[in-house]
C-alpha positions in Angstrom: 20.8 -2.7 -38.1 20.5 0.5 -40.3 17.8 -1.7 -42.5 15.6 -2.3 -39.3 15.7 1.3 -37.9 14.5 2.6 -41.9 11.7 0.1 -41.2 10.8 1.6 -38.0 11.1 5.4 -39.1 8.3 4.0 -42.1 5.7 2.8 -39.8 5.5 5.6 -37.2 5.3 8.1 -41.1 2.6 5.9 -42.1 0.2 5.8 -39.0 0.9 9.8 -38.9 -0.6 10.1 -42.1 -3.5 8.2 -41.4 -4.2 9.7 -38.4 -4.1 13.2 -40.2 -6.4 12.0 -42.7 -9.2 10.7 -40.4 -9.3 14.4 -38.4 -10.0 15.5 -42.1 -12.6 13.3 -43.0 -14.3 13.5 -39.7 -14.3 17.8 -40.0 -15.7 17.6 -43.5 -18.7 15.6 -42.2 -19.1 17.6 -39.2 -19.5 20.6 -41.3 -21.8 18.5 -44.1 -24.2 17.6 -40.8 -24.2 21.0 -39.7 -25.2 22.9 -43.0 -27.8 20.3 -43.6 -29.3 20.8 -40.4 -29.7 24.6 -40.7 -31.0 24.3 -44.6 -33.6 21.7 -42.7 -34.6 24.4 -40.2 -34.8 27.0 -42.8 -37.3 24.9 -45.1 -39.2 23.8 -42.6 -39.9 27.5 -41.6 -40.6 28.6 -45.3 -43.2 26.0 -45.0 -44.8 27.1 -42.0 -45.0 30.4 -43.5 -46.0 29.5 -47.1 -48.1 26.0 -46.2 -47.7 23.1 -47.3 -48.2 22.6 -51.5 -51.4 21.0 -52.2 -53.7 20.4 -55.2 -57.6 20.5 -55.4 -60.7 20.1 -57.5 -64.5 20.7 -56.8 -67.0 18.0 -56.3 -68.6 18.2 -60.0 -72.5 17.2 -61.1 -73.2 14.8 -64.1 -73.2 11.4 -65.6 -71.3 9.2 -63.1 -71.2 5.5 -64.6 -69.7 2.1 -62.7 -68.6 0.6 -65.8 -66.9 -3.1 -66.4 -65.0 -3.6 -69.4 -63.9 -7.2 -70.6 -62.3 -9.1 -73.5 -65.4 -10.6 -75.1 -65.7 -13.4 -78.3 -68.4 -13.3 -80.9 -70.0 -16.7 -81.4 -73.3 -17.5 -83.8 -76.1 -16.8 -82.5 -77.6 -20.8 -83.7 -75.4 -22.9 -84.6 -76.1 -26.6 -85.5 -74.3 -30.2 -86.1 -76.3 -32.0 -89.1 -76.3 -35.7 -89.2 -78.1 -38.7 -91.3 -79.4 -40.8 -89.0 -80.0 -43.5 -92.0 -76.7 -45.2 -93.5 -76.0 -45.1 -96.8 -74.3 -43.5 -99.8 -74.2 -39.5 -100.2 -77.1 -39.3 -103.6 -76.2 -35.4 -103.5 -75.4 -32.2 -102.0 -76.9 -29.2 -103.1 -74.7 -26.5 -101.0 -70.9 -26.1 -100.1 -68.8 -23.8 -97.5 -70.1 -20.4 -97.4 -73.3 -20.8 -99.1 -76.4 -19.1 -97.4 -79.2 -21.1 -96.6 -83.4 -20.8 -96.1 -85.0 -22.6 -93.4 -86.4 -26.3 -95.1 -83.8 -25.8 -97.6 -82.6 -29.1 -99.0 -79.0 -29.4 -98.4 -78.2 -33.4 -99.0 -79.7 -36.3 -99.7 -78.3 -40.0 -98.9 -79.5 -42.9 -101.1 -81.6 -45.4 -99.3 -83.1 -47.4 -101.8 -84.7 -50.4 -99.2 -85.9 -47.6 -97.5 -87.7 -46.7 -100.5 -88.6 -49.7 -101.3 -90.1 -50.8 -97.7 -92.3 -47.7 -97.6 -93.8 -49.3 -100.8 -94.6 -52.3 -99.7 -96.1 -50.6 -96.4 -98.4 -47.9 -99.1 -99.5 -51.4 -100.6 -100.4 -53.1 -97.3 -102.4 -50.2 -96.7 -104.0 -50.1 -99.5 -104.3 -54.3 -98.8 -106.1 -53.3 -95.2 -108.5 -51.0 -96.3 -110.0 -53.3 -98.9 -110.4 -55.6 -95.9 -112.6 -53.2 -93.8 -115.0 -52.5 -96.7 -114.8 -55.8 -97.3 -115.5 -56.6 -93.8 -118.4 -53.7 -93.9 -119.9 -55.1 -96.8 -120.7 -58.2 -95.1 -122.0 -56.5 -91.7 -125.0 -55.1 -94.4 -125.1 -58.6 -96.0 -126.0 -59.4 -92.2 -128.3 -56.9 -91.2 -129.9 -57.5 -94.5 -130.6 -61.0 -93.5 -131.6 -60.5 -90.0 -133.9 -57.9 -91.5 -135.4 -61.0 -93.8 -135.6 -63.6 -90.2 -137.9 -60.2 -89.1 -139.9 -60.4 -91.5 -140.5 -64.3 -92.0 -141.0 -64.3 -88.3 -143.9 -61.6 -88.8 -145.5 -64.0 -91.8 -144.9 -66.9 -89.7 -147.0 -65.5 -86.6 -149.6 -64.2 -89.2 -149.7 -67.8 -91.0 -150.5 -69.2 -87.5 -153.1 -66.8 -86.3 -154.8 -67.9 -89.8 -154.7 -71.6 -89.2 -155.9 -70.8 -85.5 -159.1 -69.5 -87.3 -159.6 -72.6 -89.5 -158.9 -75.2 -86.7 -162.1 -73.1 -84.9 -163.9 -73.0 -88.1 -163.4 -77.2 -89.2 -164.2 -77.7 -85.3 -167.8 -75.9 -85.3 -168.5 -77.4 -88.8 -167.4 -81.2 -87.4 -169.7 -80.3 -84.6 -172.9 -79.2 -86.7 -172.0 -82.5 -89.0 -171.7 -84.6 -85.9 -175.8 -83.6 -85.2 -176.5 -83.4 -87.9 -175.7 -87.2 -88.4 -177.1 -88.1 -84.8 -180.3 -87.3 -85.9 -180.0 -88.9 -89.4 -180.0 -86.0 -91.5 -176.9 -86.8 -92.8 -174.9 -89.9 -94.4 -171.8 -90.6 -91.7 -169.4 -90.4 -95.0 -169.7 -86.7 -94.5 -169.0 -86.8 -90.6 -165.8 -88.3 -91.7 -164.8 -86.0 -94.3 -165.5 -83.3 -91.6 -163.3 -84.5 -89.2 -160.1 -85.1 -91.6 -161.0 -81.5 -92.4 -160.5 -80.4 -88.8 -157.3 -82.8 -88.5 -156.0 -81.1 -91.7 -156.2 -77.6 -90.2 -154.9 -78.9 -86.9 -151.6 -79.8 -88.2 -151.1 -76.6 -90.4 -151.6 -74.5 -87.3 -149.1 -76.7 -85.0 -146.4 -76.1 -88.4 -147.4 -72.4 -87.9 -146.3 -72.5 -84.7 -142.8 -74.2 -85.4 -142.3 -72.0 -88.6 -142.2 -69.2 -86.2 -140.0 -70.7 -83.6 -137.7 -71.2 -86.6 -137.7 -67.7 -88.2 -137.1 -66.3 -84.6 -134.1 -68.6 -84.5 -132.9 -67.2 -88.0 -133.0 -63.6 -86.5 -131.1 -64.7 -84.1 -128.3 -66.1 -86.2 -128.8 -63.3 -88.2 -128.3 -61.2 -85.5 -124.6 -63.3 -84.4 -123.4 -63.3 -88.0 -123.8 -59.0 -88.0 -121.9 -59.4 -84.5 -119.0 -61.3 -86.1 -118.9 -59.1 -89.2 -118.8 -56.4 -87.0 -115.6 -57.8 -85.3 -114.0 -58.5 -88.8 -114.5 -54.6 -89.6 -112.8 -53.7 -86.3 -110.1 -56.3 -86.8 -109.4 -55.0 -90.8 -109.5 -51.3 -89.0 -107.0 -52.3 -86.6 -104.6 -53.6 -89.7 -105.3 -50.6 -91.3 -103.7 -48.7 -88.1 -100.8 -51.2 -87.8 -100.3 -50.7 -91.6 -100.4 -46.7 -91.4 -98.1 -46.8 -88.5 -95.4 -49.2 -90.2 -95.9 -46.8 -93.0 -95.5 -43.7 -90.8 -91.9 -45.3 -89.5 -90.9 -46.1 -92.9 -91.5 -42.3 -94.3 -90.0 -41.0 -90.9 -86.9 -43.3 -91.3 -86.5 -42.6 -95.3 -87.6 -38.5 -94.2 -83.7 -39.2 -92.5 -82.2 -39.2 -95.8 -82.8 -35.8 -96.5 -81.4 -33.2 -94.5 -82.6 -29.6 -94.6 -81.5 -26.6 -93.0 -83.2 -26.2 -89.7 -82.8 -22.1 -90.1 -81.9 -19.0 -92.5 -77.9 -19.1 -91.9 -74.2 -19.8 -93.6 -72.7 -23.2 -94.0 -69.6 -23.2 -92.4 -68.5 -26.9 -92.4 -68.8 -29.6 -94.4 -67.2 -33.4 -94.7 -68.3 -35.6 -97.4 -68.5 -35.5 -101.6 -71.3 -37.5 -103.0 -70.2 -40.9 -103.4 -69.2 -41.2 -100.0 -70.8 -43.8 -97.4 -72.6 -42.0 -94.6 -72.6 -43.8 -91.3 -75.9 -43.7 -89.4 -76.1 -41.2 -86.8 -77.0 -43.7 -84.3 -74.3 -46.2 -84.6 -71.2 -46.3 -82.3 -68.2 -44.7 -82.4 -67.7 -40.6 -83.5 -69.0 -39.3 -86.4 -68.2 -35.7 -88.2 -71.5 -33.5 -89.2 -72.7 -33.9 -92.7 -72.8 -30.0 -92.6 -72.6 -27.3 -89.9 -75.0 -24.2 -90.2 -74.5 -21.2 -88.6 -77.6 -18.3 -88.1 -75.3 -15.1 -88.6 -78.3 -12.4 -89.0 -77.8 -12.4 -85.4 -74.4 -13.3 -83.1 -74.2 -13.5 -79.4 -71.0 -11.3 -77.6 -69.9 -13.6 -74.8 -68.2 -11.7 -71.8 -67.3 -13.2 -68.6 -67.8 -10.8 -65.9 -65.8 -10.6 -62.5 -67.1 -11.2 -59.1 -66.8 -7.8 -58.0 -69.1 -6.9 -60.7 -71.5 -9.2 -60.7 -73.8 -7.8 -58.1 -74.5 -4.6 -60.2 -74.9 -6.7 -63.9 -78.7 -6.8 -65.1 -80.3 -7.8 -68.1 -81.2 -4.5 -70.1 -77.9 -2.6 -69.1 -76.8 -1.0 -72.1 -73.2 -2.2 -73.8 -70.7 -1.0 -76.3 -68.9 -3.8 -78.6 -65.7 -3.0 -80.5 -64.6 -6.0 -82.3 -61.2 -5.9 -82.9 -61.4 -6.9 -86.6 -63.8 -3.9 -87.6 -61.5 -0.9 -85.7 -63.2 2.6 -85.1 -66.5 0.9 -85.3 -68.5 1.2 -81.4 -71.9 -1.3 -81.9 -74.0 -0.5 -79.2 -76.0 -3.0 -77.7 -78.1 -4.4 -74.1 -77.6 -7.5 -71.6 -79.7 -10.0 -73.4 -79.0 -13.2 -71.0 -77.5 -13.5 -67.4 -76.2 -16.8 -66.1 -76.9 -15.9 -62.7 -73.9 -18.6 -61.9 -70.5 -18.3 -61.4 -67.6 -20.4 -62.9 -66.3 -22.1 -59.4 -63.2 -22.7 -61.1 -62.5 -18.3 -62.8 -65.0 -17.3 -60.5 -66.6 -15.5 -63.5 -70.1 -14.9 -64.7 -71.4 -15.4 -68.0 -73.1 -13.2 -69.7 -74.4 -12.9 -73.3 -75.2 -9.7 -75.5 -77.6 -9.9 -78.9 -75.7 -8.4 -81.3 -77.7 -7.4 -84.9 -75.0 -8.4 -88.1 -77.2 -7.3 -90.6 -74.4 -6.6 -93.4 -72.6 -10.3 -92.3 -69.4 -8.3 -91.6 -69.5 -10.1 -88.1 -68.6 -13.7 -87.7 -68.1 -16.2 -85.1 -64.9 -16.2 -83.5 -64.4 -12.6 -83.6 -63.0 -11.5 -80.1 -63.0 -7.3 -78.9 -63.6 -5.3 -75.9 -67.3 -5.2 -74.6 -67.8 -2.5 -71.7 -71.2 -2.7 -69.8 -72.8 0.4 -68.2 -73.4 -1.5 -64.2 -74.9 1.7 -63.0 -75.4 5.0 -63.5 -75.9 8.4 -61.2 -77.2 12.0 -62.8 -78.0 14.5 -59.6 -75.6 13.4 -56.7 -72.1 15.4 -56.8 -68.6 13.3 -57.7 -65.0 13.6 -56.7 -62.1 11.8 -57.9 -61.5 8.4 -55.8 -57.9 10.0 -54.7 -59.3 12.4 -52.9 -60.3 9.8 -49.9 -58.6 9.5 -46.8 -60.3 6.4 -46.0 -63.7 4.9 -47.0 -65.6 2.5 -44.3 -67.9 -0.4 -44.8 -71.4 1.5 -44.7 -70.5 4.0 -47.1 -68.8 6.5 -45.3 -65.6 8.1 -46.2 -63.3 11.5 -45.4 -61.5 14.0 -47.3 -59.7 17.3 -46.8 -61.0 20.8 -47.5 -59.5 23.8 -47.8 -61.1 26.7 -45.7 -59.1 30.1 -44.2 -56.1 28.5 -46.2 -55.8 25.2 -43.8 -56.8 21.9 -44.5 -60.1 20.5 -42.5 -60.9 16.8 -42.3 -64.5 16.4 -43.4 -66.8 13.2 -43.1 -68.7 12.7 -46.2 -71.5 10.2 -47.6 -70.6 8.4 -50.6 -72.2 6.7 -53.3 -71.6 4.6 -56.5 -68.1 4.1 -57.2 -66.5 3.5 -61.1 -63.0 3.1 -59.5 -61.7 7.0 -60.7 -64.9 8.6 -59.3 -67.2 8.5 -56.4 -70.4 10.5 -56.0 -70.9 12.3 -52.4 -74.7 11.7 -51.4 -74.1 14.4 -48.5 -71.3 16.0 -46.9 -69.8 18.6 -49.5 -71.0 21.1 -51.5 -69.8 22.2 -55.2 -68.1 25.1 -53.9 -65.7 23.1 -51.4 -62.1 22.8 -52.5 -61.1 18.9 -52.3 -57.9 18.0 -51.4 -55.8 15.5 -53.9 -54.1 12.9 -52.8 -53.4 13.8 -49.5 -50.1 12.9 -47.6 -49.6 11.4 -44.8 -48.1 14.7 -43.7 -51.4 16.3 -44.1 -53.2 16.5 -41.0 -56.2 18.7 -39.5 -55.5 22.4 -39.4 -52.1 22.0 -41.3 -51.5 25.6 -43.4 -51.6 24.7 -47.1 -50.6 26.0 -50.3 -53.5 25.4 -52.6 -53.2 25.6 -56.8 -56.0 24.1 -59.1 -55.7 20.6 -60.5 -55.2 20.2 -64.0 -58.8 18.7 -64.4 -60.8 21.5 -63.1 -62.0 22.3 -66.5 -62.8 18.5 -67.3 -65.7 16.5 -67.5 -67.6 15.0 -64.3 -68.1 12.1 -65.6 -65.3 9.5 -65.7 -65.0 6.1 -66.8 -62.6 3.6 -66.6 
């Protein structure tokens, strides 16, 4: 019984206690709240009597420049795979990794001996063909020679026949006098007779006249058909002389395979094969590794792939600073020397490629830096610092806060190119108006403010990023 009234006595202690200690907690915040509240009011009044703390900066003329800076990887500005499009074994190679080259330099030369050997044989059948067309020519003048002979024995053949026309009409008047002459008995009739065979005589040479020059014309005319057919024998040996010149042509083009020479002043930079190896022809199946690779390094190309955003403002011509990675301190200026005018669909990037002079050779490909492009550029219009906006619309349009009297005034203002830390201002402030920094959201129009310089007042206008 005594045990149960101790328990008692404990609990009723216990909730005291903790009754007392809540009324102390519950004070202590009370007077917490209450303190706060009148430090609160008290700041807020300084405020309203000092204004509110704010920064500003002066619209500044000069340079402003939309740059775009990107990684960007040095590649040669030529580079080429050289094959042997002829199979056979490697007779020599005259340079090795490294070496520099001419343009028609012989580098290697692949042994190809029936190549050799069947532009010989087409040299000789040449050689074979045009024998044939002077041949052939030769007998076209045999030819006109003997139609020139037919011409003339036709022209002694008409003459011979106008001559035994004459003696047929001479033996036919003297047949006719001897014929009187024997009617009235002056005469024996023996010498009738030998008149007459006289006239018969000259008769018969003046009808083989006559055929002698039906068969001189004919000569003239196979004199005429054999120049014809020599004539077609000359165009026939010229025509073997072409089809010999032309097999000749493909054997000298297909041995000219065998020897490979450097297609530009450059470096070798690869090579696969010793002499004594077995070069596959180019043209066969399968993959083959380049007898050599040459690389033109007088000149290099800076690849840089260039956002969407920035794409709009890239030309060729803008000016470019390289710094290669591998050559520190250095800053090789350069311009935009090719534009793909094409995005990647997949990076949505653009390439573009800068002409890079390596002179010395210190360059080479597969270097990698940093490449910035100047996108545009303004000189006369005044520039803020991009914080300084409120907000910035669609057309161009944008607001800041001024200080005048010692409040802050919203004011509309034009702007122009932006480089992402600077904006110019086409219109709308002057170089004398005070430009808020980064205003607050507790900044509004006509709020009292507590202006001190930015840091950067004594900087430069121009800012790039």
């Amino acid at each position: 019984m005594t045990q149960v009234r101790q328990t008692f006595q404990w609990k009723v202690c216990a909730g005291i206690i903790a009754l007392a200690v809540v009324g102390l907690v519950s004070g202590s915040t009370y007077i917490t709240m209450r303190r706060s509240n009148q430090s609160s009011q008290g700041d807020k009044s300084a405020l309203k009597s000092k204004g509110i703390p704010v920064r500003f900066t002066h619209a500044k003329k000069g340079v402003l420049e939309r740059l775009s800076t990107q990684p960007g990887s040095i590649q040669a500005y030529e580079s080429v795979n050289l094959y042997a499009k002829v199979a056979g074994f490697l007779k020599k190679q005259n340079v090795d990794i490294g070496d520099h080259v001419e343009k028609n330099q012989i580098l290697a030369v692949v042994d190809v001996p029936e190549l050799e050997a069947q532009a010989e044989r087409s040299r000789a059948g040449l050689d074979h063909a045009r024998s044939q067309v002077l041949q052939m020519k030769a007998r076209v003048n045999s030819a006109e020679a003997d139609l020139d002979a037919a011409k003339s024995a036709v022209v002694q053949a008409e003459a011979t026949a106008k001559s035994s026309a004459a003696w047929v009409r001479y033996r036919a008047l003297q047949h006719k006098r001897m014929k009187d002459l024997f009617v009235t008995k002056s005469i024996e009739e023996k010498l009738v007779d030998e008149s007459k065979e006289r006239y018969e005589a000259s008769v018969e040479t003046e009808l083989a006249a006559k055929a002698a020059i039906v068969t001189t014309k004919s000569k003239v005319v196979a004199a005429g058909a054999k120049i014809r057919a020599a004539q077609a024998d000359v165009a026939e040996a010229e025509a073997d002389v072409r089809v010999m010149q032309a097999e000749l042509r493909k054997a000298e083009v297909q041995l000219s395979f065998a020897t490979i020479a450097a297609p530009f002043d450059g470096v070798v930079s690869f090579r696969s094969m010793f002499p004594g190896d077995f070069v596959q022809s180019a043209n066969q199946g399968g993959a083959h590794e380049p007898l050599l690779t040459v690389q033109r390094t007088d000149l290099m190309r800076v690849v840089v792939q260039v956002p969407d955003r920035d794409i709009p403002y890239t030309q060729k011509g803008d000016s470019a600073t390289v710094e290669i990675d591998a050559l520190p301190g250095k800053k090789l200026t350069a311009t935009v020397s090719r534009i793909a005018q094409s995005e990647d669909p997949q990076t949505r990037l653009m390439r573009v490629e800068i002409d890079l002079p390596n002179p010395s050779g210190k360059i080479v490909h597969g270097m990698y830096g940093k490449v910035t492009i100047v996108l545009d550029r303004s000189t006369d219009e005044l520039s803020i610092r991009s914080s300084c906006l409120v907000g910035k619309e669609e057309d161009g349009v944008g607001a800041v806060y001024v200080i005048r009297d010692k409040q802050a005034r919203l004011v509309n203002v034009q702007l122009g190119l932006d480089n992402g830390l600077r904006v110019a201002v086409v219109s709308g402030l002057s170089a004398d108006d005070k430009v808020i920094l980064q205003p607050g959201n507790g900044l509004s129009e006509g709020v009292l403010v507590n202006a001190t310089a930015a840091d950067d007042e004594s900087g430069k206008a121009n800012a790039n990023r």
